[in-house]
C-alpha positions, -999 to 999 in steps of 0.1 A, spaced: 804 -249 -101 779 -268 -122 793 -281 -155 779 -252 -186 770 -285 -208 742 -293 -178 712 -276 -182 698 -258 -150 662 -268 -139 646 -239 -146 648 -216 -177 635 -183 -170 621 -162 -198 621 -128 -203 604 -106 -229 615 -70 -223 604 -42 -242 605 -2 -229 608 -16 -192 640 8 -178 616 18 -148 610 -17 -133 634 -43 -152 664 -40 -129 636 -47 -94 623 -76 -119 657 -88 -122 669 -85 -85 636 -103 -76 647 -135 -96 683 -136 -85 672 -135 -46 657 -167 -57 661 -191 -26 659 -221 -58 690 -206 -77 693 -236 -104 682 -218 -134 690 -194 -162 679 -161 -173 670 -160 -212 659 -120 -220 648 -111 -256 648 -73 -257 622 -71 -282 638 -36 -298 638 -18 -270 641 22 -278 647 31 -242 677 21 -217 663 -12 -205 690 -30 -228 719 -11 -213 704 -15 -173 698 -53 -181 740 -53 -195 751 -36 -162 739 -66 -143 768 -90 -137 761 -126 -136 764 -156 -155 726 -171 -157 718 -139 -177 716 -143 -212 702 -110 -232 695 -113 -269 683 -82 -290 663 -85 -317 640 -63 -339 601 -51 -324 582 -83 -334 559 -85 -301 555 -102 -269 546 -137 -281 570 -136 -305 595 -126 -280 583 -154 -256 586 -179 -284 622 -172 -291 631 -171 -255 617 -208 -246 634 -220 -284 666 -211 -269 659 -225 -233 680 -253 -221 657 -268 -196 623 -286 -200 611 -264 -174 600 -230 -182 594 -200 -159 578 -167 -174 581 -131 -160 573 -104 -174 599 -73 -174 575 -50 -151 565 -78 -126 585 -96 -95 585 -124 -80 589 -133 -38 622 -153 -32 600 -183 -30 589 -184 -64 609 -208 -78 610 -228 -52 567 -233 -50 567 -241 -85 589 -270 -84 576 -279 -57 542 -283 -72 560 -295 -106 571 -326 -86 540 -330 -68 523 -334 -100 552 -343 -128 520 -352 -153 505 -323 -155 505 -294 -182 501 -258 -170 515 -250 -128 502 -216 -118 512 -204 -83 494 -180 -64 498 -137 -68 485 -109 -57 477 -80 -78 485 -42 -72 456 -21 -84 481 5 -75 512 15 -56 490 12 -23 460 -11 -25 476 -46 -32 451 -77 -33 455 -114 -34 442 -126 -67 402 -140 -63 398 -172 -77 365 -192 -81 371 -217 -61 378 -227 -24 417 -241 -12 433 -243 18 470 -249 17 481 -278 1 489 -279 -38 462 -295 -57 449 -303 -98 418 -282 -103 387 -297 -110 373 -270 -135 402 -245 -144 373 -221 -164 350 -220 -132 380 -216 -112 393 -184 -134 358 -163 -139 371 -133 -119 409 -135 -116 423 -158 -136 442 -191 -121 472 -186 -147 486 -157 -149 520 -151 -170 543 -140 -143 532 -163 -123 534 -201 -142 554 -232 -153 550 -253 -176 570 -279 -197 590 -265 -232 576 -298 -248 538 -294 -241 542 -259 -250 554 -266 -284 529 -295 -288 504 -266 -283 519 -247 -310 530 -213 -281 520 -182 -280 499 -170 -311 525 -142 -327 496 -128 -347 479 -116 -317 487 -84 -301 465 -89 -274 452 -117 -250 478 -146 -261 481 -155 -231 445 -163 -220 446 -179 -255 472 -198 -251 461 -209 -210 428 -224 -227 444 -246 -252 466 -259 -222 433 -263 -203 418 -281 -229 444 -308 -231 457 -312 -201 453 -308 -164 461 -278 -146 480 -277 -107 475 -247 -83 499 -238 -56 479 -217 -29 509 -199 -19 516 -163 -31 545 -159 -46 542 -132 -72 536 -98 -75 513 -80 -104 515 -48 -110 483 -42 -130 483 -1 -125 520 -2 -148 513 28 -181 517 10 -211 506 -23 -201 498 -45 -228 467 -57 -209 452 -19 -213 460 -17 -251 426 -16 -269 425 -43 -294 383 -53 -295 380 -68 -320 413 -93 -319 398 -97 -283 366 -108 -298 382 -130 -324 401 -150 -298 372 -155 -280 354 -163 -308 379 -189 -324 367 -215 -293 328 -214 -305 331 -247 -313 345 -259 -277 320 -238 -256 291 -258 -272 306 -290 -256 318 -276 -222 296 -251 -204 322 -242 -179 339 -228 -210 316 -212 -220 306 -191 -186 340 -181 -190 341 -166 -225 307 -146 -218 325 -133 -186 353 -127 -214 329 -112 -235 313 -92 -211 345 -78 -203 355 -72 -242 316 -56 -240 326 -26 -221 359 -18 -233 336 -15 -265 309 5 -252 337 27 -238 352 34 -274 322 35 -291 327 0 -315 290 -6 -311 291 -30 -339 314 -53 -321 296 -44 -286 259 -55 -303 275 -86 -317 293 -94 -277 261 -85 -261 235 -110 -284 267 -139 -279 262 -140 -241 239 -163 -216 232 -137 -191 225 -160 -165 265 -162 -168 265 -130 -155 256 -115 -118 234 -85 -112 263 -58 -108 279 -69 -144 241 -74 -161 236 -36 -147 268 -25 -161 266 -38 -195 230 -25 -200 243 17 -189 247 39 -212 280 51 -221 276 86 -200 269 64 -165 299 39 -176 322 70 -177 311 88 -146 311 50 -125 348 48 -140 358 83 -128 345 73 -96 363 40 -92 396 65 -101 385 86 -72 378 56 -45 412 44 -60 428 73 -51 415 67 -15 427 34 -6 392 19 -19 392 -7 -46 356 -20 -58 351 -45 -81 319 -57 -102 327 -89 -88 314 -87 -53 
């Protein structure tokens, strides 16, 4: 049995909030790990439903659960890595699994390339409990791990990192500063730019992770516009200097754009619209942004529809 002073490789953090539906499959899917040297570090983030008792009937030793009061997701995340033993962090989030080879891909690609400062390995994404997708990247691969050459070209549809689904070191992170706990919303594409912006970025090709995007309550569908627009916003500076960061905040704005149209902030959605290079954009999104609310609405009821159907469209392609 390894000695409790030694570290494991990985640590695995957890934030779990509200989560009693999926927590105990995100669990199981980490401790069918086929790379089992790591611990478990969960900050129930003032949970008011029975994830904290599910997470306590779950007997093993690499599980650590810590309760604390509601303070958010990336101050959740922050507290978890503070209290990690390991160098090497993991992040899942509580209504997301992994495939038994997780772990395994990502050191794999952490030895590959020991110098580098954010490892994303491949996902797929379930639109819903039928239609799952791989993740669509900007960029062609085949199957070896590789650094990317541009990670903000790479990430204008999907994006490369995604939170269930990365590595990185604890030290970098904190060099960084972590995970914004002012922000409600999009911390972590906040915090994957700064990464990207100081340091290189490896891609594993294999899938080994599982999003469930159609989850109720999500934090991705919480409407937040204009925090959304002040992250993007707080890299003006940096998109002057690097056009392939800048394609990607006016996709990111385009994005915010909608949302906006969709909830009637039309000062924010004037102020999105007169920030983006629409060449930045193709034909299907250019259409999109310029409809009136009434078209938006009735294109979104029939994406529910086709969803409902096994058909999943995307302004994309």
């Amino acid at each position: 049995m390894k000695d409790s002073a030694t570290s494991s490789f990985f640590s695995i953090v957890i934030s779990l909030y509200n989560k009693e539906n999926y927590i105990v499959a995100t669990l199981n899917s980490v401790l069918k790990q086929t790379f089992s040297d790591f611990e478990v570090i969960i900050i129930n983030d003032g949970s008011t439903d029975n994830s904290e008792s599910l997470v306590k009937a779950i007997k093993d030793s690499r599980i650590k659960l810590v309760t604390t009061k509601n303070k958010g997701v990336s101050s959740a995340r922050n507290h978890g890595i503070s209290l990690a033993k390991s160098n090497n962090i993991a992040l899942l989030d509580a209504d997301d699994y992994w495939y038994s080879n997780h772990l395994f891909e990502l050191k794999k690609l952490m030895d590959i390339f020991p110098d580098a400062g954010l490892y994303c390995n491949n996902y797929e994404i379930h639109h819903t409990q039928s239609i799952v997708r791989p993740a669509r990247f900007n960029f062609d691969f085949g199957k070896a791990c590789l650094l990317l050459d541009d990670f903000f070209m790479a990430s204008i549809i999907n994006g490369v990192a995604w939170t269930s689904a990365v590595g990185f070191k604890k030290n970098k992170f904190n060099t960084l500063g972590g995970f914004n706990p002012s922000l409600a919303t999009g911390q972590d594409t906040d915090l994957w730019i700064r990464f990207a912006l100081k340091h290189e970025i490896a891609f594993n090709p294999v899938i080994t992770a599982s999003y469930l995007s159609y989850v109720e309550n999500s934090l991705f569908k919480n409407e937040y516009n204009a925090m959304r627009y002040d992250i993007i916003n707080s890299y003006s500076q940096e998109e002057q200097t690097n056009p392939s960061l800048k394609k990607y905040l006016d996709v990111n704005r385009y994005a915010v754009a909608l949302r906006c149209k969709m909830h009637n902030d039309q000062d924010i959605y004037k102020k999105l619209k007169s920030e983006i290079e629409y060449s930045h954009l193709n034909v299907k999104q250019q259409f999109l942004l310029s409809c009136p609310k009434f078209i938006l609405s009735w294109i979104k009821k029939c994406h529910g529809f086709l969803l409902k159907k096994d058909v999943y469209l995307t302004a994309y392609r």
